[in-house]
Wavefront OBJ file of the C-alpha trace (Angstrom):
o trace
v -53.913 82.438 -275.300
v -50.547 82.869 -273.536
v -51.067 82.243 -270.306
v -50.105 85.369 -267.673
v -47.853 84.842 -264.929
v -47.342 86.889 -261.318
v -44.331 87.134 -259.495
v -44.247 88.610 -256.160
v -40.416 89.025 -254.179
v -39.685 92.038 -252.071
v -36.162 91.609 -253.917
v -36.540 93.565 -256.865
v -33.514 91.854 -257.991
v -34.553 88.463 -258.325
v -38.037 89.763 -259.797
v -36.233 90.851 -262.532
v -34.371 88.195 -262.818
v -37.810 85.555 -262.768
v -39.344 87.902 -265.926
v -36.676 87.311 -267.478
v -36.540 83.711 -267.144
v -40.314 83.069 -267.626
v -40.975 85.689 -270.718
v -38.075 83.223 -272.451
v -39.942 80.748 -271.980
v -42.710 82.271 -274.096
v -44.958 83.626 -270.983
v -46.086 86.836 -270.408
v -45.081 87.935 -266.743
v -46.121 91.128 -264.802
v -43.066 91.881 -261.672
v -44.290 93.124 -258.119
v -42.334 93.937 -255.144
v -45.288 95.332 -252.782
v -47.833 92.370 -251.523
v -50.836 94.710 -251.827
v -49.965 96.288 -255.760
v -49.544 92.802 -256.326
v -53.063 91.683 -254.698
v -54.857 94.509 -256.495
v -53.459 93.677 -259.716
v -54.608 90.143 -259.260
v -58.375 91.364 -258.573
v -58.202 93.442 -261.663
v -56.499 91.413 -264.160
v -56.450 87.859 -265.219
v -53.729 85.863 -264.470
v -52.645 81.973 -264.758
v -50.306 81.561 -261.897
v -49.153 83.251 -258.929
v -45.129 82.823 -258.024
v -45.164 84.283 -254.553
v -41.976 84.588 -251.127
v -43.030 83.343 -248.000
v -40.923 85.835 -246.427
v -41.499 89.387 -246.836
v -42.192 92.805 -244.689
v -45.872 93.487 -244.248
v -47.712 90.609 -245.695
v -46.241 86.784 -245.712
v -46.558 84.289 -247.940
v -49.331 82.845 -246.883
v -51.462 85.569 -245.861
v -51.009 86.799 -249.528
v -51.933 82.868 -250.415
v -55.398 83.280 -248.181
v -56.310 86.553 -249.744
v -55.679 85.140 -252.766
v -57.583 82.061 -252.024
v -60.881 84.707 -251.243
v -60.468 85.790 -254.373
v -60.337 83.164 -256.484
v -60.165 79.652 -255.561
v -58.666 78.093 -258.401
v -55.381 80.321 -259.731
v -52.463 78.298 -259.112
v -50.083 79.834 -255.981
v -46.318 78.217 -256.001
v -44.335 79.774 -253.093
v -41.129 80.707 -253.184
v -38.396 80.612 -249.791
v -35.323 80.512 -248.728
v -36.091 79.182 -245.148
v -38.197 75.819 -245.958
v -39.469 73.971 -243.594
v -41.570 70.884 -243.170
v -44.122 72.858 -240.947
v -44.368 75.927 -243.819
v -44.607 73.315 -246.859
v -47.531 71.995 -244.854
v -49.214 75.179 -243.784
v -48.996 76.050 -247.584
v -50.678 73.040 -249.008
v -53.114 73.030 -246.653
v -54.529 76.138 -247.214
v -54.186 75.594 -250.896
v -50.838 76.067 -252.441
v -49.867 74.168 -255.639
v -46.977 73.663 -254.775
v -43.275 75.316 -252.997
v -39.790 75.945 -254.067
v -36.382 76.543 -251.665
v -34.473 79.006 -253.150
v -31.999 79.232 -254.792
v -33.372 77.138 -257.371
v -32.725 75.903 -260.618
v -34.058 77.663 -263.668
v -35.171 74.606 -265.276
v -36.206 72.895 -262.466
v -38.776 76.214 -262.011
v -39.869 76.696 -265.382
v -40.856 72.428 -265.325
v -42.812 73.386 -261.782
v -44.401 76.342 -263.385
v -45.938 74.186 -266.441
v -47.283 71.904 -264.008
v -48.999 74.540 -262.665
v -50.111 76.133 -265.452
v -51.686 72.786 -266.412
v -53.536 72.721 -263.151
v -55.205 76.010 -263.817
v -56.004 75.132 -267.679
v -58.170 72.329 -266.941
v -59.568 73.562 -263.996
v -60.839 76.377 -265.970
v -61.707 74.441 -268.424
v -63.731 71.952 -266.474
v -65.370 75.046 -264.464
v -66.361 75.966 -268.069
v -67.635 72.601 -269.237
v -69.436 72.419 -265.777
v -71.433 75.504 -266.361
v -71.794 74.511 -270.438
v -73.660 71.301 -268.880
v -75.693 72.597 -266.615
v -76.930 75.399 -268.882
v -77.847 72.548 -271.488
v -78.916 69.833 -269.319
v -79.334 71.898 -265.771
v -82.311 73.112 -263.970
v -81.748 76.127 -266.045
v -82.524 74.361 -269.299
v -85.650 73.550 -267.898
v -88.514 75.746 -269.397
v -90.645 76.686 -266.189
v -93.271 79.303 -265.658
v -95.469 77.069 -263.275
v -95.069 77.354 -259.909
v -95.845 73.503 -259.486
v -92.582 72.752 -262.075
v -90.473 75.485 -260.351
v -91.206 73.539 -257.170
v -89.628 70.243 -258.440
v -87.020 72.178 -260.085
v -85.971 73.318 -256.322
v -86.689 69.655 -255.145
v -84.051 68.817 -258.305
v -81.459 71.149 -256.600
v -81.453 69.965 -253.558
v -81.742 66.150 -254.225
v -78.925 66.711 -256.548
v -76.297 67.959 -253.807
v -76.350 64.030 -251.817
v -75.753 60.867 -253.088
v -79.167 59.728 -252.504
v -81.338 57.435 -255.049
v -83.999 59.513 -256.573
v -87.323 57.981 -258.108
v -89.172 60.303 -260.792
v -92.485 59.184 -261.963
v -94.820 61.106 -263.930
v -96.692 60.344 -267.631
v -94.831 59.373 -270.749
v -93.525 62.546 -272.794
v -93.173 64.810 -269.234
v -89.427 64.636 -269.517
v -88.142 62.163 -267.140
v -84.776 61.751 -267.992
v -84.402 65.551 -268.737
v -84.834 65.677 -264.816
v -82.793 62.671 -264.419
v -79.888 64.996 -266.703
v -80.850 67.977 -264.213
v -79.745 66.024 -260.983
v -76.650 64.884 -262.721
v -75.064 67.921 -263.885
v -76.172 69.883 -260.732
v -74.115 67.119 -258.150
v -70.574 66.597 -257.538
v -70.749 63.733 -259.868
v -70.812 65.899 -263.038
v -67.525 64.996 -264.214
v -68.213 61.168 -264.557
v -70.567 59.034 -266.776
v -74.257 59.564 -266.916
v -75.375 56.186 -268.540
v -78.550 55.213 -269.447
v -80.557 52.214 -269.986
v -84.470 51.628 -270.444
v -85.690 48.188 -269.132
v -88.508 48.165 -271.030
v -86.506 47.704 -274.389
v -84.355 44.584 -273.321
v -85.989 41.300 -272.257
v -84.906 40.433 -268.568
v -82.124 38.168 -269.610
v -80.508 40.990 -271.851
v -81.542 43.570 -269.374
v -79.078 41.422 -266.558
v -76.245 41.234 -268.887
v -76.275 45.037 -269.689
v -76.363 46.043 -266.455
v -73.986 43.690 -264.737
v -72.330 42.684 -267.454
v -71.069 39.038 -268.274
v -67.835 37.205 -268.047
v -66.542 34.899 -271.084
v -68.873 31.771 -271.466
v -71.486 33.044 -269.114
v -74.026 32.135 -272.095
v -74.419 31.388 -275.749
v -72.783 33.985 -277.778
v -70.492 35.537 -275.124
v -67.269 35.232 -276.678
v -65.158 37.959 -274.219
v -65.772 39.407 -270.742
v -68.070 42.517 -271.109
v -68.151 45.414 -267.988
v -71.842 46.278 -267.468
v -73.528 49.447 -266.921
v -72.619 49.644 -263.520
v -69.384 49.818 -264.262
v -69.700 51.967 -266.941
v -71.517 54.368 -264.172
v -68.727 53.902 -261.477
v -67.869 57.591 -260.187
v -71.079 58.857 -261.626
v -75.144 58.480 -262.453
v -76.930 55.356 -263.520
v -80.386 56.346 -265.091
v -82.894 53.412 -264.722
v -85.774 54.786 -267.042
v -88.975 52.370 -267.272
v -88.350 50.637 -263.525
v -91.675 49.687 -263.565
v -91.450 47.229 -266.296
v -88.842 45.196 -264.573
v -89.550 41.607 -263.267
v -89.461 40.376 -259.529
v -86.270 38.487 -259.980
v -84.544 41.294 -261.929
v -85.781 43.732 -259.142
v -84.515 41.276 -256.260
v -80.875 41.104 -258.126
v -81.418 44.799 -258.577
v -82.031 45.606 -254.367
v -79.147 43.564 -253.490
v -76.663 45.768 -255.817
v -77.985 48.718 -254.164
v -77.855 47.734 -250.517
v -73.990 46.200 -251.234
v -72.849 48.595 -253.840
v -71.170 45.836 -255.235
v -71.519 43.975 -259.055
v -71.562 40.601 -259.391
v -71.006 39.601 -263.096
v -73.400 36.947 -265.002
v -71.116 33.614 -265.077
v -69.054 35.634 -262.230
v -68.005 35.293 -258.857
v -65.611 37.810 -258.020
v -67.858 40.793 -256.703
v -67.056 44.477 -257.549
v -66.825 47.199 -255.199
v -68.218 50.235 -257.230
v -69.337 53.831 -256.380
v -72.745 55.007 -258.422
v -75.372 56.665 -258.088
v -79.052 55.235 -259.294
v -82.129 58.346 -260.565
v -84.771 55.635 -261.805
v -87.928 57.171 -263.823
v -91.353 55.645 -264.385
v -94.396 56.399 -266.097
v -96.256 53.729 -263.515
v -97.995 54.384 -260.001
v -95.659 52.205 -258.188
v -97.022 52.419 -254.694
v -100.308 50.823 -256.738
v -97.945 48.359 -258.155
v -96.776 47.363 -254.354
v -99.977 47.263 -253.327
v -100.750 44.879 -255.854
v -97.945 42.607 -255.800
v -96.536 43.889 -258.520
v -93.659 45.496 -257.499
v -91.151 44.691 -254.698
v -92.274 46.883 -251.659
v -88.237 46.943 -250.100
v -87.038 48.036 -253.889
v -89.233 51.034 -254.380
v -88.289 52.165 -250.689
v -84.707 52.136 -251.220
v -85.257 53.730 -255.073
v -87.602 56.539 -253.455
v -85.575 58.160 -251.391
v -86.443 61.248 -252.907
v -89.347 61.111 -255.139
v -89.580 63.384 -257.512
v -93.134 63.680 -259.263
v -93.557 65.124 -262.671
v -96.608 67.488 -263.098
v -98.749 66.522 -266.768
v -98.737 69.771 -269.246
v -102.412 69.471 -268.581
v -101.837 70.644 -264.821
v -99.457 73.623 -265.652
v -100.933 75.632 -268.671
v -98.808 78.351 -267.781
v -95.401 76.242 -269.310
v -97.517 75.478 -272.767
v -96.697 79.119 -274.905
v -93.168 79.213 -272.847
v -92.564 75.353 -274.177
v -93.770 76.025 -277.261
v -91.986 78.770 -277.839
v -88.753 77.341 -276.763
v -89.245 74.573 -279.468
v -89.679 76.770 -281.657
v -86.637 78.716 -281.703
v -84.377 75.413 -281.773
v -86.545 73.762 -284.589
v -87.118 76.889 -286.703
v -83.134 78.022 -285.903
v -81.749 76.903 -289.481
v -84.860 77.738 -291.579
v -84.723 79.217 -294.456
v -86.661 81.693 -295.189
v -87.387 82.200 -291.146
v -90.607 81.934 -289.861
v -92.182 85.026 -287.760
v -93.793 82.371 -285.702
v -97.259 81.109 -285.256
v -101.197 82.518 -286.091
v -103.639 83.486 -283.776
v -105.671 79.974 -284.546
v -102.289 78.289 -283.717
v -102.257 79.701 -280.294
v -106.050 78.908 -279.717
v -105.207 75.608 -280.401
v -102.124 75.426 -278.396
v -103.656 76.742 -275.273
v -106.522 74.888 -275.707
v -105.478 71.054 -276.486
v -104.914 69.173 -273.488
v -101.813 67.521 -274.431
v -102.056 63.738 -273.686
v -98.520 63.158 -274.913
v -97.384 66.187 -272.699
v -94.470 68.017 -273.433
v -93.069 65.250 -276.401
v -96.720 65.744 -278.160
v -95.789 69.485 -278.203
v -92.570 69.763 -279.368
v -93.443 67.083 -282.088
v -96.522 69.505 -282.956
v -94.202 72.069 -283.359
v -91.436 70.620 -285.121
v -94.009 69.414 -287.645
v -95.282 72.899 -287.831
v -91.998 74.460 -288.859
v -91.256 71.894 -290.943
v -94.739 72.195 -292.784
v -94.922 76.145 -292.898
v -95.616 77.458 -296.495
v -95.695 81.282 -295.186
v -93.868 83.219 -293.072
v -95.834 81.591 -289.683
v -97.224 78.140 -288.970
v -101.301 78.074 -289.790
v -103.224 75.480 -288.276
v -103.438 73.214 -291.100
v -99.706 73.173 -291.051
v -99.709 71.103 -287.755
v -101.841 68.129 -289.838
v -104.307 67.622 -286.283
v -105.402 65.033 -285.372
v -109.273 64.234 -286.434
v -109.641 63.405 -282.661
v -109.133 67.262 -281.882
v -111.592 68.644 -283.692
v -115.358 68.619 -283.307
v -116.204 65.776 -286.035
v -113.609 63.320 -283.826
v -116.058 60.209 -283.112
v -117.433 60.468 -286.514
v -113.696 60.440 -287.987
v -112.439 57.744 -285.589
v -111.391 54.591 -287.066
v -113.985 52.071 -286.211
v -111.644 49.744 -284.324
v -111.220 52.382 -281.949
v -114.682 53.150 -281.303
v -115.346 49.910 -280.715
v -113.136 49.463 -278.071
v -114.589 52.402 -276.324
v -117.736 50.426 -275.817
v -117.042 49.659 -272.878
v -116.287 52.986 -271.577
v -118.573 54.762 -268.639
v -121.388 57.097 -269.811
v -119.959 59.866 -267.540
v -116.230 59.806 -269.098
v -117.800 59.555 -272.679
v -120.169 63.161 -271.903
v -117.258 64.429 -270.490
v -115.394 63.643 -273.504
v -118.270 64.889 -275.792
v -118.181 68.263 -273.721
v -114.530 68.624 -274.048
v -114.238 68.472 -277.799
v -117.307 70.903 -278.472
v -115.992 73.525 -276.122
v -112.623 73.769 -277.494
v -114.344 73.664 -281.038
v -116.251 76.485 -279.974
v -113.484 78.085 -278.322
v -111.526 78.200 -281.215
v -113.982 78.860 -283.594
v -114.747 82.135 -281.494
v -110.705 83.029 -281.195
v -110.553 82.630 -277.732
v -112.889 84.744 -276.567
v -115.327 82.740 -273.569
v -118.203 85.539 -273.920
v -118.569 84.643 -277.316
v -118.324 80.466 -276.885
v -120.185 81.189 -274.261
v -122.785 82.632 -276.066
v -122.441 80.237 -278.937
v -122.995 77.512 -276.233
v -125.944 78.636 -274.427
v -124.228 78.908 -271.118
v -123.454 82.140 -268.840
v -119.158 83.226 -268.757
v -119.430 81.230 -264.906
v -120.198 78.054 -266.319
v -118.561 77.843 -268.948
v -115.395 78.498 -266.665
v -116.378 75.686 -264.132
v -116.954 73.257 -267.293
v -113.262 74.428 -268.959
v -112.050 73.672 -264.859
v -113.442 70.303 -264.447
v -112.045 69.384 -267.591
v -109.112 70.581 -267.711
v -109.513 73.108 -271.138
v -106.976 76.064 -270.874
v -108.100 78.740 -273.637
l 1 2 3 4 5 6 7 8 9 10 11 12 13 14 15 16 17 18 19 20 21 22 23 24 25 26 27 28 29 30 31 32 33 34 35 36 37 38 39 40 41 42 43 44 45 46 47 48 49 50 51 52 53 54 55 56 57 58 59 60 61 62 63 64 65 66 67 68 69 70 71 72 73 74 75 76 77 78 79 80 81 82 83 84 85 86 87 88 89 90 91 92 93 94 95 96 97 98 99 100 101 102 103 104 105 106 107 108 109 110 111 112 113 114 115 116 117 118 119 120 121 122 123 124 125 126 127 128 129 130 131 132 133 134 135 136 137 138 139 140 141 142 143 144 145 146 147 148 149 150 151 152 153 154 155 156 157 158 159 160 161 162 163 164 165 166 167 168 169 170 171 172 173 174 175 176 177 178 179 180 181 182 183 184 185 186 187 188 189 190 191 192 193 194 195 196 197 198 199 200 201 202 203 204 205 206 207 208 209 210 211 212 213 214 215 216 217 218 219 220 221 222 223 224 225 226 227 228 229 230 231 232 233 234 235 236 237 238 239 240 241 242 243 244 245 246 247 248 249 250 251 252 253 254 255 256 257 258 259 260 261 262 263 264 265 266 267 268 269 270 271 272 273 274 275 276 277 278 279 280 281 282 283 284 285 286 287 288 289 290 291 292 293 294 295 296 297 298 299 300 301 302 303 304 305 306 307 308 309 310 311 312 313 314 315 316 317 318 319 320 321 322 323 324 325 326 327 328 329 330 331 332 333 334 335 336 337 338 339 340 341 342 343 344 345 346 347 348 349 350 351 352 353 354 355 356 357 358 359 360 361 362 363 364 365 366 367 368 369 370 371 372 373 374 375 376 377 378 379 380 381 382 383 384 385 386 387 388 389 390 391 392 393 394 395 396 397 398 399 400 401 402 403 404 405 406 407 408 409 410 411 412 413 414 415 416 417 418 419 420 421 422 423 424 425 426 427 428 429 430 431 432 433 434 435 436 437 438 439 440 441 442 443 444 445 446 447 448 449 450 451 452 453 454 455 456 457 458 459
């Protein structure tokens, strides 16, 4: 696109002269002598770069530059004058300009200021458009939220993401941890920069040290060059520490001391390295439990938990199941041929009614499995391939090593189990409707709504 320059002189003149000179150069220029035609054209149009006078009747330079500036903060402004100071070059920049030029100037001199500034305004539209491409992928917005209790963090998410400050999330495996972890990212003033990632579960402490801080050359076995670590890698933006929990209590002391210092001490190293991060951390465990027990360095989860973030089970917001669901839907089934419609009534049942254990991961793997697996024109329920345990027959299905380790388990949790299949048997058996499980039950509507409550069955 060729990119649409302003000029603004009460010397028609030298106007004429500047269009000219710039629509050479391959630009396409639109002439004003009258501050406010030229103001009102710049509200209405779009336009790449504002050449402006300081001097003229009515409106100055830089009170065109401020109203400018309300407009739209990022066009470039270069002033032009024949009377330049120190003082006006300074008033300029500071409330914004690109950049001045003391007439009478040199053509080439101009047109090699002007493509400067052009520059300036490509890539800060582009990065203005990058910036909103990430946060629509990876931002709150991505987020699929009809429950108020996810909404809530989502808000939490917002604000935490607007400081610097460490932020712990914990909630189950499969509730998406690092999609929140993504959400603070994109959302800060750090959005620009790296967002690396490491899980310490995966790499044995040693490995986990070397990644992180990385290693200089003969720190250990193997370590031929110098290698920057994570930290580095994260400088300017967002280290995500998923699986904190799993971390030993020498890794987490080495760990507290890089967060308290800011500062990256190589393996084999001694030179320390000033560095500018921020840490979201993510974990799956109860870590004030862990404390508690020993388990977990008391000091280190305070300074990580600056703003915890906790992450809701699918179990506890039914209302984001269908809305999930759907949403998984449309991405997996996007490039099927011949399209799907969508899902059957029984494939709802099921959906509302299956407590989701693997949250939010279980359900878009259900899905994807579903699409993949249609032979009609909408997923049936034997296209998901369930799980014996979800059906009524479960315990007689099970694979004996896994009932036996269940002999051990409390009388009360295995009833409660018991009750939990049959009722979402029945449930779907009867479509959905309670009066009719109800009936098939032997129960009143009332109680079988406090048993679907305390158990946490959604229909």
């Amino acid at each position: 696109m060729t990119p649409r320059i302003a000029v603004l002189d009460d010397e028609a003149r030298l106007v004429a002269i500047l269009e000219m000179v710039l629509r050479r150069s391959g630009y396409e220029v639109e002439g004003f002598t009258v501050p406010d035609a030229a103001l009102a054209a710049l509200a209405e149009r779009r336009f790449d770069l504002l050449l402006s006078d300081l001097k003229m009747p009515g409106l100055d330079g830089i009170a065109v530059l401020e109203r400018v500036r309300e407009a739209d903060a990022e066009i470039p402004v270069v002033l032009m004058t024949a009377h330049a100071t120190i003082q006006t070059a300074v008033a300029a920049l500071r409330l914004g300009a690109f950049d001045y030029v003391e007439k009478p100037f040199d053509n080439d001199a101009l047109l090699a200021l002007v493509a400067r500034a052009l520059d300036h305004s490509r890539l800060a539209r582009e990065n203005r458009y990058l910036r909103g491409e990430l946060v629509s992928r990876h931002g709150s917005a991505s987020v699929v939220a009809e429950s108020e209790a996810l909404r809530r963090v989502l808000d939490l998410v917002r604000r935490a993401a607007k400081s610097d400050a460490t932020v712990l999330v914990s909630g189950e495996s499969g509730t998406g941890k690092e999609l929140i972890a993504r959400a603070v990212h994109v959302q800060s003033d750090r959005v620009g920069e790296a967002f690396v990632t490491v899980n310490c579960k995966a790499l044995a402490e040693g490995v986990l040290e070397s990644e992180l801080f990385g290693h200089e050359r003969g720190a250990f076995t193997g370590a031929e060059r110098a290698r920057a670590g994570l930290f580095e890698r994260a400088h300017g933006g967002t280290l995500f520490l998923d699986e904190i929990g799993e971390t030993s209590p020498d890794f987490q002391a080495k760990l507290l001391r890089v967060l308290q210092e800011k500062r990256v001490t190589r393996v084999g190293g001694s030179e320390e390295r000033p560095l500018d991060f921020r840490v979201v951390a993510a974990t799956n465990r109860d870590l004030k439990r862990e404390v508690e027990a020993g388990g977990f360095r008391e000091d280190l989860y305070f300074r990580l938990a600056v703003i915890p973030i906790a992450l809701p089970p699918l179990r506890e917001r039914p209302e984001d199941v269908l809305a999930l669901a759907r949403h998984f839907f449309v991405r997996a089934a996007a490039e099927r041929k011949p399209p799907l419609e969508g899902w059957s009534p029984e494939v709802e049942t099921f959906l509302r009614s299956h407590s989701w254990p693997g949250n939010a991961r279980e359900l878009e793997n259900t899905i994807e499995r579903g699409v993949a697996l249609a032979r009609g024109s909408r997923i049936e329920l034997e296209d998901l391939l369930l799980d014996a345990a979800a059906g009524p027959t479960a315990e007689a299905d099970e694979p004996l090593a896994r009932r036996l380790d269940r002999q051990d388990e409390p009388l009360a949790r295995w009833l409660d189990r018991q009750a939990a299949e049959r009722i979402r048997a029945v449930l779907a058996a009867s479509g959905g409707s309670r009066a009719e499980a109800a009936r098939r039950l032997g129960v009143d509507r009332t109680t079988l709504w406090r048993w679907m409550q305390r158990l946490h069955i959604v229909d």
